[in-house]
C-alpha positions in Angstrom: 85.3 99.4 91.3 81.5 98.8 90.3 82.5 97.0 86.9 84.1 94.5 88.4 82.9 91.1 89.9 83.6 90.9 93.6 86.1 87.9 94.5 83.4 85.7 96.0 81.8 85.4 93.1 84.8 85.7 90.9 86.0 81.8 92.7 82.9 80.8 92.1 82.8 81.5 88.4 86.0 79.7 88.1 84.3 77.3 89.9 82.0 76.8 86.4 84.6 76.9 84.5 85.7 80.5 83.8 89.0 80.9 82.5 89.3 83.7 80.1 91.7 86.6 80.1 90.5 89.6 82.6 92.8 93.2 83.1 91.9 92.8 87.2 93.3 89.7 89.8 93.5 89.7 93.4 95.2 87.2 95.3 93.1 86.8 97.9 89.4 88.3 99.3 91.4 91.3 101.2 95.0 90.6 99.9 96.7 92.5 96.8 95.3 93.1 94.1 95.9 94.7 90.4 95.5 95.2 86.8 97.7 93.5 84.5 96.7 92.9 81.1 95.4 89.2 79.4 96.1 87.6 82.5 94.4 84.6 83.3 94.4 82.9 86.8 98.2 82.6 87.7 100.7 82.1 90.2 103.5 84.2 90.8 107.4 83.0 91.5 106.7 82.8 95.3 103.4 80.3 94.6 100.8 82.6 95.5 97.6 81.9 93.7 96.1 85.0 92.2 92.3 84.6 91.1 91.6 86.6 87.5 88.2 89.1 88.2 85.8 89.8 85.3 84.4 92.7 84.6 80.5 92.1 84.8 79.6 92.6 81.1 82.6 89.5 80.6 81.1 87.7 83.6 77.3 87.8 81.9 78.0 87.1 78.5 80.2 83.9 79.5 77.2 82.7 81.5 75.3 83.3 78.5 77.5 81.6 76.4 78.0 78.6 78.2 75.3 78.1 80.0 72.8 80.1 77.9 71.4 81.7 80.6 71.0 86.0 79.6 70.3 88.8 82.3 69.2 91.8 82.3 68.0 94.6 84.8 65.8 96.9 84.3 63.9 99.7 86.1 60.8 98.7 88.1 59.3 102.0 89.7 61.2 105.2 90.0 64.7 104.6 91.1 64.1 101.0 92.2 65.4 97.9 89.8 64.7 94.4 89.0 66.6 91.6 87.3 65.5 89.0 85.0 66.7 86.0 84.1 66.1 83.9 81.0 67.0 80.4 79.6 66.8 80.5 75.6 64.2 77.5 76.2 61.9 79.9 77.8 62.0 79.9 81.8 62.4 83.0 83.5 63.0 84.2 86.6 62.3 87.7 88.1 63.6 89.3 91.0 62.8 91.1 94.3 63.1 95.3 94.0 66.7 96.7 94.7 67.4 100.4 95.5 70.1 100.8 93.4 70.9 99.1 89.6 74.4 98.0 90.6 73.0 96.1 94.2 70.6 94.6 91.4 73.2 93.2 89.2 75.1 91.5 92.1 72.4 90.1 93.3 71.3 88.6 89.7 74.8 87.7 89.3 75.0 85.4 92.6 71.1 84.3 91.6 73.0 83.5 88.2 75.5 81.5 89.5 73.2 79.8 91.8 71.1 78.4 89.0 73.9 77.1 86.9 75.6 75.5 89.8 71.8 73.7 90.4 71.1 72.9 86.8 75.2 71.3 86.7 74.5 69.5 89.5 71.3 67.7 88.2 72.5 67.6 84.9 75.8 65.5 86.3 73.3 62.7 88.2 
């Protein structure tokens, strides 16, 4: 489903910190997977670890919220789009051209989480 964050990027938004309620989970990167609603990371009577997976739109605005980081794409030419990233203190980032607006948001979403991971790190030595 295009809403939802892949589960790469889904452990590494836990990683930040995410832990809010999400209708999606999988328990592992090709394992089961389904929709069960308010559910939070969990395990289940047998200990398997199931990973909650954000929609996008939940994904972003906890990025912004947190971090303070906001996103958007946009369309560059026809039927090409770029993303853009800015910090509420004024940087800015702008990427490469994507052929479709989803590939776009993916991509801005692991550029995203690459920032904050690098901004957490230096902020933390």
């Amino acid at each position: 489903m295009e809403e939802i964050v892949p589960y790469e990027q889904a452990l590494e938004l836990k990683e930040l910190g995410f832990d809010e309620s999400t209708y999606t989970w999988r328990q592992n990167k090709n394992g089961i997977s389904g929709n069960v609603a308010g559910k939070r990371d969990y395990y289940n009577s047998k200990g398997a670890m199931y990973t909650a997976l954000p929609l996008y739109q939940q994904a972003f605005r906890w990025i912004r919220k947190n971090f303070k980081y906001s996103f958007y794409v946009k369309e560059a030419k026809k039927d090409t789009y770029r993303f853009y990233i800015e910090k509420f203190d004024d940087k800015f980032y702008s990427s490469e051209i994507y052929l479709s607006h989803e590939e776009a948001e993916l991509e801005g979403l692991k550029k995203l989480i690459e920032i904050v991971k690098l901004s957490h790190k230096t902020a933390t030595i």
